[in-house]
N, C-alpha and C positions, 0 to 999 in steps of 0.2 A: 617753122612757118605756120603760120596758124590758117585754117581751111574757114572757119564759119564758128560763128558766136552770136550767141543770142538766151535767152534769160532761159531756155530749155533744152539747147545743145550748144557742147561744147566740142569741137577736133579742130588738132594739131599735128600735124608733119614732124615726126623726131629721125631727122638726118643720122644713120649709125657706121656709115661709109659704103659698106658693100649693099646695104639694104637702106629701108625708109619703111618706119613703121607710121602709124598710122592712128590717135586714141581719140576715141568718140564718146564723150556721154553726154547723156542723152534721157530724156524725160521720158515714162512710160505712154503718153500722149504723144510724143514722134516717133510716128511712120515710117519708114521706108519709101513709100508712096506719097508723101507729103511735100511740097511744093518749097518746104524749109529745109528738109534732108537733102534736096537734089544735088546740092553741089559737092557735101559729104560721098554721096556717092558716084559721083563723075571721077571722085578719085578711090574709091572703094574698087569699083568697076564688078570686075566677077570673084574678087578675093572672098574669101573668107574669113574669121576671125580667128584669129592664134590664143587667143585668150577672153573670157567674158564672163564678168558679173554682174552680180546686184547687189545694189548697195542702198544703205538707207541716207536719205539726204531731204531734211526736214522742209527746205527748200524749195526741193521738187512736188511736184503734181502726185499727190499719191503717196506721196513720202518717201519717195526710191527712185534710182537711176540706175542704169544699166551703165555699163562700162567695157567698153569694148577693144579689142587693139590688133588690128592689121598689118601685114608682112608684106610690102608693095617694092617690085623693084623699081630702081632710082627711075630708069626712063619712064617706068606709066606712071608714077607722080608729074614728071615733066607735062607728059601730054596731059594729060588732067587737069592738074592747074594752069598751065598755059594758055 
């Protein structure tokens, strides 16, 4: 399921049965706090990241994205995106 797209963040919902992960990347110019992250983080909520780098992606603003990947159980995905 894919959460939000747009030419400097990317996240997707990966269903793995007992869990729902969570991968985000994302331009060094997106925020947290920015009005484009928000719904990334409605399903984020107070998680944390299981895993995260940087990478180079010629692409991106800066030259780099960050890559991030959350451990979300099934039901707060539900209310989140819901």
């Amino acid at each position: 399921m894919l959460v939000c797209v747009n030419n400097r963040l990317y996240a997707s919902l990966f269903d793995l049965g007992r869990e729902t992960q969570l991968m985000v990347y994302r331009s060094p110019v997106v925020k947290d706090r920015h009005d484009i992250y928000r719904p990334v983080a409605v399903v984020v909520g107070e998680a944390q990241p299981i895993a995260e780098i940087v990478v180079e992606d010629e692409w991106m603003f800066f030259g780099k994205a960050t890559l991030s990947v959350y451990r979300l159980p099934n039901d707060t995905v539900m209310q989140g995106v819901a």
